[in-house]
N, C-alpha and C positions, 0 to 999 in steps of 0.2 A: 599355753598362754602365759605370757607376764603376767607380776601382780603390779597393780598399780603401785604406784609411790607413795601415794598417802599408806597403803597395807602396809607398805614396807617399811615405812617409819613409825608406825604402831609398833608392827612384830619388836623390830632393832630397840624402842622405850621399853615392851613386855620385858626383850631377853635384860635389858641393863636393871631394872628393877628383880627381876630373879637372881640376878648372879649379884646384884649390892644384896638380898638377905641371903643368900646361901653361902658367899666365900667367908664370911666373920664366922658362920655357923660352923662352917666346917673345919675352920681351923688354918685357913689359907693365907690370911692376914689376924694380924692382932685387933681387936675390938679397938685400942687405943688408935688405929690409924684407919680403920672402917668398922663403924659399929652395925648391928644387923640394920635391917629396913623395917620390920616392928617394931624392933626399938628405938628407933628414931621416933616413928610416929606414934609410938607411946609416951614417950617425953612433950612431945610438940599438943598431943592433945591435954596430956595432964598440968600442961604451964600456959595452955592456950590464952591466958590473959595477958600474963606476960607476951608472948610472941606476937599477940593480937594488939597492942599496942604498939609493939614496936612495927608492926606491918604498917598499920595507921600514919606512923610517924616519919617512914621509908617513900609510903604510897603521896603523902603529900609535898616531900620536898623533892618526888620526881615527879608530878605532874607539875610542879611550876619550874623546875628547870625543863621538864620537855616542851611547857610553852613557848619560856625563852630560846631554846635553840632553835623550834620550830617556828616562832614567828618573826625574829631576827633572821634566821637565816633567808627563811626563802622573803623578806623586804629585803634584805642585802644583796640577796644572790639577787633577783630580779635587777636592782639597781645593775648591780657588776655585769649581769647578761646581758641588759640589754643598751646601754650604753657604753658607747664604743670608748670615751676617755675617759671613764671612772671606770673600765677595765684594768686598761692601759696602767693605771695609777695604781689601783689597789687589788686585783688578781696574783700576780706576782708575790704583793704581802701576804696574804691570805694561804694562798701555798703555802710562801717560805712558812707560816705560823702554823700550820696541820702537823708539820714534819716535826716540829718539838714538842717531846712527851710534855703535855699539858701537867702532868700530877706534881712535877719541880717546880711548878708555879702555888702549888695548892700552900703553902708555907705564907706567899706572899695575899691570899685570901681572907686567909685566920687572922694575919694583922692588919688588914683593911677593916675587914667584916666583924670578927671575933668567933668563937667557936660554936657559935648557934648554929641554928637553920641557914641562916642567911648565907655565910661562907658558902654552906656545901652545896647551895641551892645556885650560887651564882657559878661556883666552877663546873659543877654538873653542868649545867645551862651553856658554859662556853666549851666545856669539851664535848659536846655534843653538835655546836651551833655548824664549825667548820665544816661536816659532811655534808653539812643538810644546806649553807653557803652555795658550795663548789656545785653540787649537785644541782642546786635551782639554774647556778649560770650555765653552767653544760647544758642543761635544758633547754633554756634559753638560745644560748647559742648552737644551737643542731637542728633547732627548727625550720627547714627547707621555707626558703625565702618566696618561693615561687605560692605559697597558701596565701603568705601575706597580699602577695598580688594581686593574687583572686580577688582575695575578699576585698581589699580596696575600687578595683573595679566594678565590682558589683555594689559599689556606694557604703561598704560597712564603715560605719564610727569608728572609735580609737576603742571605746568601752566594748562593744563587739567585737573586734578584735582581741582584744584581752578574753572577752568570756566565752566565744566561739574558734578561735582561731591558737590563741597561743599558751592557753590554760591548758585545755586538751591535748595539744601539740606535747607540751615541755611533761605533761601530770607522769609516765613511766618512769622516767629519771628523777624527776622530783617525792615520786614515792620511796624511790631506792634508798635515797639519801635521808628521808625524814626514818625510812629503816632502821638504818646507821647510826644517824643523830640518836632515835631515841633507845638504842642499844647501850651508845655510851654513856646518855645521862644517866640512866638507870645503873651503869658501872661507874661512873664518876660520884653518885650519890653514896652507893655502898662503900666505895673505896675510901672516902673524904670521911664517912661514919666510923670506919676500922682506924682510922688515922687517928682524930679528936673527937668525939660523940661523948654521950650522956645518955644517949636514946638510938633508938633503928636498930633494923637487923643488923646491919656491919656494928654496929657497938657490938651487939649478943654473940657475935662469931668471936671479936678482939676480946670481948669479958671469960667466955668461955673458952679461951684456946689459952688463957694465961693459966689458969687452975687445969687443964688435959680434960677437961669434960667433954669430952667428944661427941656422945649422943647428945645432947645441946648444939653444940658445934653443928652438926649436920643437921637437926632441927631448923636451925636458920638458913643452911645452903638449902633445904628440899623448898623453903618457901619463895629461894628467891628462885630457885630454879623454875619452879610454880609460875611466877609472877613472868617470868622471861618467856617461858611458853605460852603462857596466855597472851602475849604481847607478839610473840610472833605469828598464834594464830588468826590475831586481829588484823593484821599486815598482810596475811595470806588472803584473805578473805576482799581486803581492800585489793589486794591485787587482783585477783579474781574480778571485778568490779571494772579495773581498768582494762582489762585487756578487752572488755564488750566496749571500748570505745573507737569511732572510728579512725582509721589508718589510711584513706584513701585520699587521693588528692581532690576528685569529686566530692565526696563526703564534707571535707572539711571546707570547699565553695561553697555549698549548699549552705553549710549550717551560716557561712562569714552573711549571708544575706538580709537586710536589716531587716529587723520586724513589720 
């Protein structure tokens, strides 16, 4: 018998956390470029004030940039999906703007905004928005036209169609993408912190990688690494959720039928 795939990505975390404290210990690598895995989390609990603020201070200028991409995008995307000449118009731009590394713009943030929250919370927010855009409109547009029919014949509203018909329709691709989005803001929030900060994990990486303190240095990567997995298992879980949604073309007449 296989093992299942959640086993298997247990196992493959156990093996990477035994070989991060065994190769420093044995001499495989220099401490200076992997420190062990106790010592890591010996640093991390004995500064836990420190890192615990700065987590606080990571934790909130990424859940407001994850609102921003996620609530822009999918108002935008919906708009660009589901009308045909503000596709026409702005899809094309919206592309062409995914394809340019956003972070060459982060320069032009910090003199808008200034080097606070603000800045990093609005670039976070727009490198993030694009996936979670395109993805609502592909949604949108892949939706088999023929549900729409249904439900119209069977007398459903516009609002029924939104909440029975093309919610559910578009919700797999529109999860992927809010995926995505909220992947990058949480790396457009660190990255923008390592850049100009004062505070946040990415400051504690940029503070500590100028002085070679490396068990510090990795204190801060195990939390974000921490935070990135906790966010993936939250997305797995909502996935799990969607896929018990129905996929039948009956299913989805049924439900379009007004209350």
């Amino acid at each position: 018998m296989r093992p299942a795939p959640a086993t298997v990505r247990r196992l493959i975390l156990v093996l990477m956390l035994v070989l991060w404290e065994l190769v420093p210990r044995a001499g495989l690598l220099p401490e200076l470029f992997l420190p062990s895995l106790l010592k890591t989390l010996d640093v991390l609990v004995r500064n836990w004030a420190e890192y615990g603020h700065a987590l606080t201070v990571t934790l909130y200028e990424v859940v407001l940039a994850m609102l921003i991409a996620c609530g822009a995008g999918i108002l935008i995307g919906a708009m660009v999906g589901g009308l045909s000449r503000v596709r026409q118009l702005l899809l094309p731009v919206f592309s062409s703007l995914y394809a340019v590394p956003i972070v060459i713009l982060y320069p032009i943030f910090t003199a808008w905004l200034g080097v606070g929250s603000q800045s990093k919370i609005a670039f976070a927010g727009i490198y993030g928005f694009f996936p979670v855009m395109l993805s609502t409109a592909a949604g949108i547009q892949s939706i088999d036209q023929n549900f729409l029919v249904a439900a119209r014949s069977m007398g459903a509203s516009l609002p029924q169609q939104i909440t029975r018909v093309i919610i559910p329709a578009s919700m797999p691709t529109v999860l992927a993408g809010l995926r995505l989005g909220g992947a990058l803001a949480l790396i457009g929030v660190v990255v923008s912190e390592m850049l100009t900060a004062a505070a946040g994990i990415g400051y504690l990486i940029s503070k500590y990688r100028t002085v070679l303190d490396s068990p510090r240095v990795f204190a801060a990567i195990l939390m974000i690494l921490v935070l990135s997995v906790r966010r993936a298992l939250a997305w797995q879980t909502a996935g799990r959720r969607d896929r018990q949604l129905p996929v039948d073309k009956e299913t989805y007449a049924s439900t379009a039928l007004p209350a």
